[in-house]
C-alpha positions in Angstrom: 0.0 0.0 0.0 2.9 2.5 1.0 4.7 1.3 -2.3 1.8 2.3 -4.4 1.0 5.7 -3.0 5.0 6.7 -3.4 4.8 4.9 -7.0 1.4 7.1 -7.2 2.7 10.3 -5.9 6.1 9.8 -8.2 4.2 10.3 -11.1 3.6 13.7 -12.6 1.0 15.6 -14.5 2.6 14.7 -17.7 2.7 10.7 -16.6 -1.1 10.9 -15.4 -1.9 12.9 -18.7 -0.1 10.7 -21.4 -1.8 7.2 -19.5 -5.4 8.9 -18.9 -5.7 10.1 -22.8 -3.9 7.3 -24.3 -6.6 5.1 -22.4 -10.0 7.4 -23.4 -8.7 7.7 -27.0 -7.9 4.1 -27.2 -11.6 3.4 -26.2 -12.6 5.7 -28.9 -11.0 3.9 -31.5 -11.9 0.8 -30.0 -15.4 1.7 -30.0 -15.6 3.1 -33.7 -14.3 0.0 -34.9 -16.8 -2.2 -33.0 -19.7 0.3 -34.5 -18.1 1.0 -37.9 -20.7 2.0 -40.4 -21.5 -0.3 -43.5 -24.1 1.8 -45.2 -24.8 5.3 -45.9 -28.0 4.9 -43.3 -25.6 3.8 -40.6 -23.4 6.9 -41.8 -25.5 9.2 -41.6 -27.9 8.8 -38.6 -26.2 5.3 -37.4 -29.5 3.0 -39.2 -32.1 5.1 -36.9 -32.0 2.3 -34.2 -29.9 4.2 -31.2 -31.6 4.0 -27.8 -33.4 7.3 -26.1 -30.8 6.9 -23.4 -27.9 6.4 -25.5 -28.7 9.1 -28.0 -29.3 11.1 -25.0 -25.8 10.8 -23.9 -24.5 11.1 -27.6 -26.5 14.2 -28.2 -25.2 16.0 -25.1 -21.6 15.5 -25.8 -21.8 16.6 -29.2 -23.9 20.1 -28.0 -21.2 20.3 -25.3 -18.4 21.3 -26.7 -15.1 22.2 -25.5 -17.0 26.1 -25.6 -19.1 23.9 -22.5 -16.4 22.4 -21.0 -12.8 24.7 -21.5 -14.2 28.4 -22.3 -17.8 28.9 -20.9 -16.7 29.0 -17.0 -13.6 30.6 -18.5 -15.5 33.3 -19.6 -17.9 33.8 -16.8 -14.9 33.8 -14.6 -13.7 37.1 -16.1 -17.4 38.1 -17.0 -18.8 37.6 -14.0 -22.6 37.9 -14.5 -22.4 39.2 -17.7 -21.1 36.2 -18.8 -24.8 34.2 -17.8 -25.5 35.2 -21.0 -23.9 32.0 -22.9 -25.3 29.8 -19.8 -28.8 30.8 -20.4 -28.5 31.1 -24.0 -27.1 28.0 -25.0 -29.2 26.2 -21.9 -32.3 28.1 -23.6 -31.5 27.1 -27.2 -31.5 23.7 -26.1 -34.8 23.7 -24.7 -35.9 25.3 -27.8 -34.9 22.8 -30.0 -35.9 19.5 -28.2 -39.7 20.8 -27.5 -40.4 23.4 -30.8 -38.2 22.0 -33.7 -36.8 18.3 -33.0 -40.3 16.2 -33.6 -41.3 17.7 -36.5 -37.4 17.7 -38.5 -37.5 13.7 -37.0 -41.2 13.4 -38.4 -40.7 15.1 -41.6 -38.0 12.0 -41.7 -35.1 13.5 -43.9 -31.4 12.8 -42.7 -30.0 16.6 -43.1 -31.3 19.9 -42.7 -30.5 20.9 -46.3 -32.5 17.9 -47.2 -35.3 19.2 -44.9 -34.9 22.7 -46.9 -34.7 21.4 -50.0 -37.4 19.2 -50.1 -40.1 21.7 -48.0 -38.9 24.7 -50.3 -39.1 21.7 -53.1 -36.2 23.7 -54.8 -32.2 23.1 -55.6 -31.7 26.0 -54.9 -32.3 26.3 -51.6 -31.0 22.7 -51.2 -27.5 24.7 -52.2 -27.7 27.6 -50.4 -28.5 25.1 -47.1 -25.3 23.1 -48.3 -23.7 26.5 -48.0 -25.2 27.8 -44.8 -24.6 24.2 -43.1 -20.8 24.1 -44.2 -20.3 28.0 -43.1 -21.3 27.4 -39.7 -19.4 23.9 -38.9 -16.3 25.5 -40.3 -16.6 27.8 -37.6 -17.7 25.9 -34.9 -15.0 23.5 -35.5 -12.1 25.7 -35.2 -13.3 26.4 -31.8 -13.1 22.5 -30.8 -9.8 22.5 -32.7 -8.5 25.5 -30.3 -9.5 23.6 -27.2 -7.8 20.4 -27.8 -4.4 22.2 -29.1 -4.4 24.1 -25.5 -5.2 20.7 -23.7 -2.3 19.1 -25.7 0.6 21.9 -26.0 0.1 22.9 -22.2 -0.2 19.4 -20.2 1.9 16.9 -23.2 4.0 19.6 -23.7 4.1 19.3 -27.5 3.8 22.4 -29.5 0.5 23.7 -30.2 0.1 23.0 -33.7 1.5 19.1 -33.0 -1.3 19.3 -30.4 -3.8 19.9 -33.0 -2.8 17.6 -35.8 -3.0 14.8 -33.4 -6.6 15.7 -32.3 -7.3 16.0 -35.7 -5.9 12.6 -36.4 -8.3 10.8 -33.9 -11.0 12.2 -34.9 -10.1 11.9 -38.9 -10.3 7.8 -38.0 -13.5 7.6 -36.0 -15.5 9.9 -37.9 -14.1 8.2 -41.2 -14.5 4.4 -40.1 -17.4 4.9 -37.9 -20.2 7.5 -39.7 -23.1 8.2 -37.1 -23.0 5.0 -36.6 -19.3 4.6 -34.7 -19.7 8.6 -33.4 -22.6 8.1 -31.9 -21.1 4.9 -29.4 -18.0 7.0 -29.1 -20.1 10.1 -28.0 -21.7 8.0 -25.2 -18.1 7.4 -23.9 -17.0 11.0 -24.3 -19.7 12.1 -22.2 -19.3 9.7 -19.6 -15.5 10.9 -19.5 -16.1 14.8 -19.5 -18.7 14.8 -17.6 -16.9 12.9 -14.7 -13.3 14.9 -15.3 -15.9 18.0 -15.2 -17.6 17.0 -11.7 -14.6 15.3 -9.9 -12.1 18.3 -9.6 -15.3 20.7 -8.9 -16.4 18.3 -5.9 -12.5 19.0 -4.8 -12.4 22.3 -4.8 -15.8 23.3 -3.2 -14.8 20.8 -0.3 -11.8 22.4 -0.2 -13.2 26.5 -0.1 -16.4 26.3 1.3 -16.7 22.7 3.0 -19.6 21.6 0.7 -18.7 18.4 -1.6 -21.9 20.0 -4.2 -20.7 22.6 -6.0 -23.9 24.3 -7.3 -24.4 24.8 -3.1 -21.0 25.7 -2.3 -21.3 28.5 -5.2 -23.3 30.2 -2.0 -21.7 29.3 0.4 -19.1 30.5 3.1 -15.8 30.4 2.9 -13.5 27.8 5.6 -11.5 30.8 6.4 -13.7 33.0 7.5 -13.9 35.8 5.6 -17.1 35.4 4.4 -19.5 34.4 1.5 -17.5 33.6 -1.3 -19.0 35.6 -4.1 -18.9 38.8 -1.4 -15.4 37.6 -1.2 -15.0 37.5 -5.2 -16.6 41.1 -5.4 -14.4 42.6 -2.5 -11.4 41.4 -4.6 -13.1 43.2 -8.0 -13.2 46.2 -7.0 -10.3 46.5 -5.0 -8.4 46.2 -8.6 -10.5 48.9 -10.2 -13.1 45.9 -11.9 -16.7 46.0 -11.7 -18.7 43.7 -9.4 -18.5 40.3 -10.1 -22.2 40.0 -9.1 -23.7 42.8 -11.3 -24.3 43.8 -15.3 -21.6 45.9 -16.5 -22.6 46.1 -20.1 -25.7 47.1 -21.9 -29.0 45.1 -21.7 -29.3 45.0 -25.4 -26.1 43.6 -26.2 -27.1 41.0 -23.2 -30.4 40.2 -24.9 -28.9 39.7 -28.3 -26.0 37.7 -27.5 -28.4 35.3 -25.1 -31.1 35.0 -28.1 -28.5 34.6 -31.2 -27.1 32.0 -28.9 -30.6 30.1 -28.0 -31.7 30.5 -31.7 -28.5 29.5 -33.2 -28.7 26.0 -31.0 -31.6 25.5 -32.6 -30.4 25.7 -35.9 -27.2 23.9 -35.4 -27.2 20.7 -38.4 -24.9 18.9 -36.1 -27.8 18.6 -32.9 -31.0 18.5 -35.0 -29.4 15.5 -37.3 -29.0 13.7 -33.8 -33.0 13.3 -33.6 -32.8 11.3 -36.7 -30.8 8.4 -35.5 -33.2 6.8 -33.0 -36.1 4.7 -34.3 -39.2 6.7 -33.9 -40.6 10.4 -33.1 -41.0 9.8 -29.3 -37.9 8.3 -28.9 -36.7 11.7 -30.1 -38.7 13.3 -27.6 -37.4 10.9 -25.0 -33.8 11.2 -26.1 -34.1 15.2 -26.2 -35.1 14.9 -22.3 -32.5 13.0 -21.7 -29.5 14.9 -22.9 -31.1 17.4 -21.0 -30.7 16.1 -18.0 -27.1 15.2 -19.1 -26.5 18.2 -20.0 -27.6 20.1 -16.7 -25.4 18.1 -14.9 -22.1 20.5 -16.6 -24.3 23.7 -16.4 -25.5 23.8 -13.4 -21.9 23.0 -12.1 -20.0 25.7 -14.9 -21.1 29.0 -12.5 -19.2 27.6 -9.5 -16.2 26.4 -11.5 -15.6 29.6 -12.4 -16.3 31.9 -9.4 -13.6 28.8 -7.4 -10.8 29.5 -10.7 -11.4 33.2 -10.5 -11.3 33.6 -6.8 -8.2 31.3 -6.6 -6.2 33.0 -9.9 -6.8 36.7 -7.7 -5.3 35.2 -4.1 -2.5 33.4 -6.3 -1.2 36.3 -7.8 -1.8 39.8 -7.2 0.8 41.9 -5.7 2.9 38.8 -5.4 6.7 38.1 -6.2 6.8 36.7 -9.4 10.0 34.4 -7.9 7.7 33.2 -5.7 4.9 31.9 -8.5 3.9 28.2 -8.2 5.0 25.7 -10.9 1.6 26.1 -12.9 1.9 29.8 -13.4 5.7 28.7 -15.1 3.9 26.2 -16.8 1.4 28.0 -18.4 3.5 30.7 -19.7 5.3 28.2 -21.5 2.5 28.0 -23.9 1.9 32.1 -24.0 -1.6 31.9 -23.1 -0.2 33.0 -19.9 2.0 36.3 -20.1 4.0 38.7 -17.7 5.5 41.9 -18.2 7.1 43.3 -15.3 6.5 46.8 -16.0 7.9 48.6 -12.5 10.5 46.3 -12.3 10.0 45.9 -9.1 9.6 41.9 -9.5 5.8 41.8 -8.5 2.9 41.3 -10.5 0.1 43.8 -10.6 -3.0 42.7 -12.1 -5.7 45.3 -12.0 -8.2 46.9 -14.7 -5.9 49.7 -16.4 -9.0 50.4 -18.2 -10.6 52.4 -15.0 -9.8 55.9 -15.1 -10.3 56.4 -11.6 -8.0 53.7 -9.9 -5.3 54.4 -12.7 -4.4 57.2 -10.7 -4.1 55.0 -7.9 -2.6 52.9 -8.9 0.1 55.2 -10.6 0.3 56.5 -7.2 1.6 53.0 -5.9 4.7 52.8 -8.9 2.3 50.9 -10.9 2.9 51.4 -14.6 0.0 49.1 -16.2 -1.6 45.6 -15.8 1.0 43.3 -16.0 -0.7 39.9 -16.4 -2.7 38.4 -19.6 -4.8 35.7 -18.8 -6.2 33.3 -22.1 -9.8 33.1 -20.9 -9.3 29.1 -22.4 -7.1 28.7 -19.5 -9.1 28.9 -16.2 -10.5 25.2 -16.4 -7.6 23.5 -17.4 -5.5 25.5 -14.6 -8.0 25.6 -12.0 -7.1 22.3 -10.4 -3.3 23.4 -10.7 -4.1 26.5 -9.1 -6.1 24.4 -6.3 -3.1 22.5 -6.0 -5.3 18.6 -6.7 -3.4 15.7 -7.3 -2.2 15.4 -10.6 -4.6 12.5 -11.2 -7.3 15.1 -10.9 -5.4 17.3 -13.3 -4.9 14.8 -16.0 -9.0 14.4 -15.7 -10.2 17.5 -17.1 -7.4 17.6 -19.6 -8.8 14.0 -20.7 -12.7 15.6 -20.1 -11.5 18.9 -22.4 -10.4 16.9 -25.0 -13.4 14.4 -25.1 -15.3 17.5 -24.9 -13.8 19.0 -28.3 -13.6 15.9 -30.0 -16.9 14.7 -29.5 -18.2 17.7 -31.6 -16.1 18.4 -34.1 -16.8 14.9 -34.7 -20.5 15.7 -35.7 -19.3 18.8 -37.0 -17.2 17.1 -39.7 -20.2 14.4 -40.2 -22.3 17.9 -41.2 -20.2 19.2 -43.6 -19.5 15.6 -45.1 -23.3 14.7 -45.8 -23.8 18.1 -46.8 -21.0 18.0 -49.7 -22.1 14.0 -50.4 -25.5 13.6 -49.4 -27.3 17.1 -50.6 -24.5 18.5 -52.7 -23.4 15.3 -55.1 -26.0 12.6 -54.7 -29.5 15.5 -54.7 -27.5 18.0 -56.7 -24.3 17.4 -59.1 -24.6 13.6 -59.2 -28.0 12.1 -58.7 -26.9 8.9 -60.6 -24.0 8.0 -58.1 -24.6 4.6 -56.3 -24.4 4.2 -52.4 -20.8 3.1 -52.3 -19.6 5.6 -54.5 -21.8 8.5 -52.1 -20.0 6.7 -49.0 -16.5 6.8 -50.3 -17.4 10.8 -51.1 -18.4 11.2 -47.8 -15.1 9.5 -46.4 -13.2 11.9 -48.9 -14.8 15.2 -47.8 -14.1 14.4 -44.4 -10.7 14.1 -45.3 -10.8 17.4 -46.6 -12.6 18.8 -43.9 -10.3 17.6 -41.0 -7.1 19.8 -42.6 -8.8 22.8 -43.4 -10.1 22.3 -39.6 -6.5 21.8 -38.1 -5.2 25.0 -40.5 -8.2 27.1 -38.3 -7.1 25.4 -35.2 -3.7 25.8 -35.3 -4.7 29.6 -36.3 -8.0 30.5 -34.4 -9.6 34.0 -34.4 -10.3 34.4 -30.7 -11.6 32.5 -27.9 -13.4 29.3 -27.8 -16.4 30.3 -26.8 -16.5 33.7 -28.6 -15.5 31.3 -32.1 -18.6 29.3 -31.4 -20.8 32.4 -30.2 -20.4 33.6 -33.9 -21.2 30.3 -35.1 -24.2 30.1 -33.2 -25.0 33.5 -34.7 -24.1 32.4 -38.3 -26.9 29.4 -37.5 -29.3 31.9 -35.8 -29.8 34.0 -38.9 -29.3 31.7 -41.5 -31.1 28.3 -40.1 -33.4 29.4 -37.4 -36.3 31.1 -39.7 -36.0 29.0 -42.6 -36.7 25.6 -40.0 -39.3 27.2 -37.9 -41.4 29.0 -41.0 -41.2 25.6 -43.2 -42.7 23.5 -39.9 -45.2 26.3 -38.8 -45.7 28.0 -42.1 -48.0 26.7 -44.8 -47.4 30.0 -47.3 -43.8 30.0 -47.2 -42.1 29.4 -50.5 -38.9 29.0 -52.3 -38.4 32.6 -53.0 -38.8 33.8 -49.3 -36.6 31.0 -47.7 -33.9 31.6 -49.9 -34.0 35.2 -49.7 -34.2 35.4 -46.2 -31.3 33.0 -45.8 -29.2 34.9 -48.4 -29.8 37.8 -46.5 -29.1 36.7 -42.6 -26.2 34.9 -43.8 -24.5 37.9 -45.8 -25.1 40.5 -42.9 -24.3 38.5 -40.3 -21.1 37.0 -41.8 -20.2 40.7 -43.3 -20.7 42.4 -39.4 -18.4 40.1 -38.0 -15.9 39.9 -39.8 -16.2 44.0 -40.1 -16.1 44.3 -36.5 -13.4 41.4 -35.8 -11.1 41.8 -38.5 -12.0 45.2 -40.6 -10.9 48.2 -38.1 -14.7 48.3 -36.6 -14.4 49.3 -33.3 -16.9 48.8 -30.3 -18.4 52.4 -30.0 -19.5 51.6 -33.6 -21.9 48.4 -33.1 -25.3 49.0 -34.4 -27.7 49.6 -31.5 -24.7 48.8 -29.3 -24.7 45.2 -30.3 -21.4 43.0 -30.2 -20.8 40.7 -33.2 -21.4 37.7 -30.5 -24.6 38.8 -31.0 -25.6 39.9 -34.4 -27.1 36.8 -35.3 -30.0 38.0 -33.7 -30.6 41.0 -35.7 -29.6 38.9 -38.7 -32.3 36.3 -37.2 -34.9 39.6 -38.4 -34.1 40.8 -41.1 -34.0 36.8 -42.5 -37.8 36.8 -41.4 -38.7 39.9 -42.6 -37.3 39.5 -46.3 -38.8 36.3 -46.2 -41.9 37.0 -45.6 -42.4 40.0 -47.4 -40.8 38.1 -50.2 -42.8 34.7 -49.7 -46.4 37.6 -49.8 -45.0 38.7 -53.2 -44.4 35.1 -54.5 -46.8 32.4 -55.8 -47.7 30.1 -52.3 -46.3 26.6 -51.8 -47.7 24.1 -54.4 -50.7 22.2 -52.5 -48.7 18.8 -52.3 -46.2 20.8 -50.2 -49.1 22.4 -48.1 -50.4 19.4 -47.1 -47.2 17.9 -45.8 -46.4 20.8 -44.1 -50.1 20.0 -42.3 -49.1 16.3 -41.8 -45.4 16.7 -39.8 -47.8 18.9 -37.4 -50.2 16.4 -36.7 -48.8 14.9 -33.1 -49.2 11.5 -34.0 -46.5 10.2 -31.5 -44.6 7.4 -32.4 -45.4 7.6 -35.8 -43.3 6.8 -39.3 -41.2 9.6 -40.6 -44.0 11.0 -43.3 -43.9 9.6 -46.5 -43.3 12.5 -49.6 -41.4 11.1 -51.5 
């Protein structure tokens, strides 16, 4: 017993690391080749037999990305309550999707949403501009994922960043390739059963270890062990006392925090890579079932994400303001290794002062102390992967949520790359370009395009245009405007056409995509944003002016042909656990 805790306490991040991930992603591979897909059925939506439970568990790992488990406390952590915002919204959107959209796309019985497009709008047209809508958003969702795992990798393997994303890349390339929806879907259930326990374990630690409770969503309100108090009192105290705003209150504009929540909430529930989920289990309630189900999965990470983040933030501000640099802990060294951790020691007096230079009024106090700027950059990415370094866990623990952050990110960008596959081979080739192709030839396509997809994926990865989460918040808007209207309208809408769909999607897709890229990348600046909203949430307003030029377009347009009409009537009728409708 002695031996084994010496040979256990011998071993070091980097040992605990390299056996924990070699062991998940050797269960991944294990379990795409005992699921490998044989038909383009069992590629797409893995033959439509997958369990409510199973699929539940599939369809919350893929929705939880490595935004869920790397960047969203990350963000809040800095954000404070500001950043409830992608909580509530991507929470929201989920709700939205399960109850208002999921039957019907299951009912309606078509494998992708540019099927479900082109065949409601009966039109190629807006079969391609879905195809182009569908492969626009995964692209940049994916880089996000692809971001996370080259963190994970470069920081805790300590191979260089771009090393860390090939290899991601590589695992994924060979279960999404082998597997389909088939081999994903099995490998999903075991991601989620690995983030979600390298997600819950160190949070159990470190609310023992702070505020004596072993639940984290109580401990969130609780008192601290040493006395001083509540914790987020405590978290505000140490805010403001470095010239930030309350970590407990709004410190931006209401609009912008009603846009950003919505484009989020309506971008999840236009997201390909979640609604083609309710496709792959046997009948319409076992959609229903499996969309309560993830869920509850689901909640289990977000309900947990608020107090991971007030714990890393409250723990980063004891660790090192005002402190001797020569005196940081090894996990401050660590992470600067990979820059996403930097100090500049501006004084030179040897300390680091981290405080909001941004604040006019303790500036001057600050200025009156020697201090000559902030002198610490913090990668938002960083706080869940450092938190249990900064809490000083065993490096078991640690190894955990590097193994959880990479399931987390692999898991999606897994059914991201499944998206943009059956969108190039499925609705592109085999409904578009090449109707005559046979089913083996569409598979090998689809294998191909993946292919494809993975290194344009690791080129994004290994060169991301911001955070995690914000990557993903402007994919969510890209699906909000594009997706959102042309889904709900073509369900709920019996005189929407052709004309209006595509219009409106042309439109949301160009303005959206134009104002972030403005605003990101093209000298826009932040006293410029329309109505004083952020390009995280744009989407919405793109969301509008897609329903307005399609309706007013669809009023000016010949109606639906009658055929169309009446299936639009029949995926409405709640007949349960009916057949997918028959239209062909």
């Amino acid at each position: 017993m002695i031996l084994n805790d010496i040979i256990l306490g011998a071993m070091g991040v980097q040992t605990w690391t390299a056996i924990i991930v070699g062991l998940t992603f050797l269960l991944y591979i294990g379990v795409a080749i005992w699921a490998r897909a044989g038909s383009t059925s069992e590629f797409y939506v893995a033959g439509g037999g997958v369990p409510p439970l199973l699929n539940g568990m599939a369809t919350a790992a893929d929705w939880m990305s490595a935004a869920s488990f790397i960047s969203m406390a990350g963000l809040i952590s800095f954000m404070g309550y500001q950043g409830a915002q992608y909580l509530m919204g991507w929470t929201g959107g989920y709700v939205l999707l399960a109850l208002l959209l999921a039957p019907y796309l299951r009912k309606f019985g078509k494998f992708t949403v540019p099927d479900f497009i082109g065949d409601r709008y009966y039109s190629q047209t807006a079969r391609l501009v879905a195809v182009i809508c569908a492969i626009f958003v995964s692209f940049t969702y994916i880089v996000g994922q692809m971001k996370g795992v080259g963190i994970a990798f470069s920081r805790f393997l300590e191979v260089d960043f771009a090393y860390g994303v090939m290899i991601g890349t590589g695992i994924v390339f060979f279960y999404a390739v082998l597997g389909g929806m088939k081999g994903i879907t099995y490998t999903q259930v075991a991601q989620y059963c690995v983030l979600i326990f390298a997600y819950l374990v160190p949070a159990i630690f470190i609310s023992i270890q702070m505020v004596g409770n072993p639940i984290p969503q109580l401990g969130f309100g609780g008192n601290l062990v040493d006395g001083s108090g509540p914790l987020l009192a405590k978290l505000d105290l140490l805010h403001t006392d470095l010239g930030f705003k309350e970590y407990t209150t709004s410190h931006t504009g209401k609009v912008n925090l009603f846009f950003v929540t919505a484009a989020l909430m309506l971008g999840t529930a236009g997201l390909p890579h979640v609604i083609v989920r309710f496709f792959t289990v046997p009948k319409v309630r076992d959609a229903r079932k499996s969309a309560g189900w993830a869920l509850v999965f689901i909640a289990l990470l977000y309900t947990t994400a608020p107090a991971v983040a007030a714990f890393a933030r409250t723990n980063l501000l004891n660790t090192v303001n005002d402190k001797s640099y020569a005196s940081m802990p090894a996990w401050f060294g660590n992470w600067e290794k990979t820059g996403l951790l930097k100090f500049e020691d501006k004084n030179g007096d040897g300390k680091i002062q981290y405080y909001n230079d941004k604040n006019a009024t303790y500036v001057q106090a600050a200025t009156s102390k020697g201090w000559k700027g902030n002198e610490l950059t913090v990668d938002r990415d960083i706080m869940v992967l450092a938190n249990p370094e900064i809490a000083n866990l065993p490096a078991w623990v640690i190894a955990l949520v590097v193994a959880g952050g990479l399931a987390a990110a692999l898991s999606t960008a897994a059914g991201l790359l499944l998206v943009i596959s059956s969108s190039i081979s499925h609705d592109l080739l085999k409904n578009f370009l090449m109707p005559g192709i046979t089913e083996k030839q569409e598979l090998t396509y689809a294998r191909i395009t993946i292919g494809v997809a993975v290194v344009i994926a690791a080129y994004f990865g290994i060169n991301p245009p911001g955070f995690v989460a914000q990557v993903v918040a402007w994919a969510f808007g890209l699906a909000a405007a594009s997706f959102f209207p042309a889904i709900l309208l073509g369900i709920f809408y019996k005189r929407m056409n052709m004309q209006g769909a595509v219009a409106g999607m042309i439109v949301g897709l160009l303005f959206t995509g134009t104002y972030i890229i403005y605003f990101k990348y093209g000298g826009g600046t932040a006293d410029q944003w329309w109505f004083g909203i952020s390009p995280e949430g744009i989407g919405t307003l793109g969301m509008i002016f897609n329903f307005i030029v399609a309706l007013a377009v669809s009023s000016f347009t010949p109606p639906p042909p009658e055929n169309i009409q009446n299936l639009v009537e029949e995926i409405r009728i709640p007949r349960g656990a009916g057949a997918p409708a028959d239209h062909d």
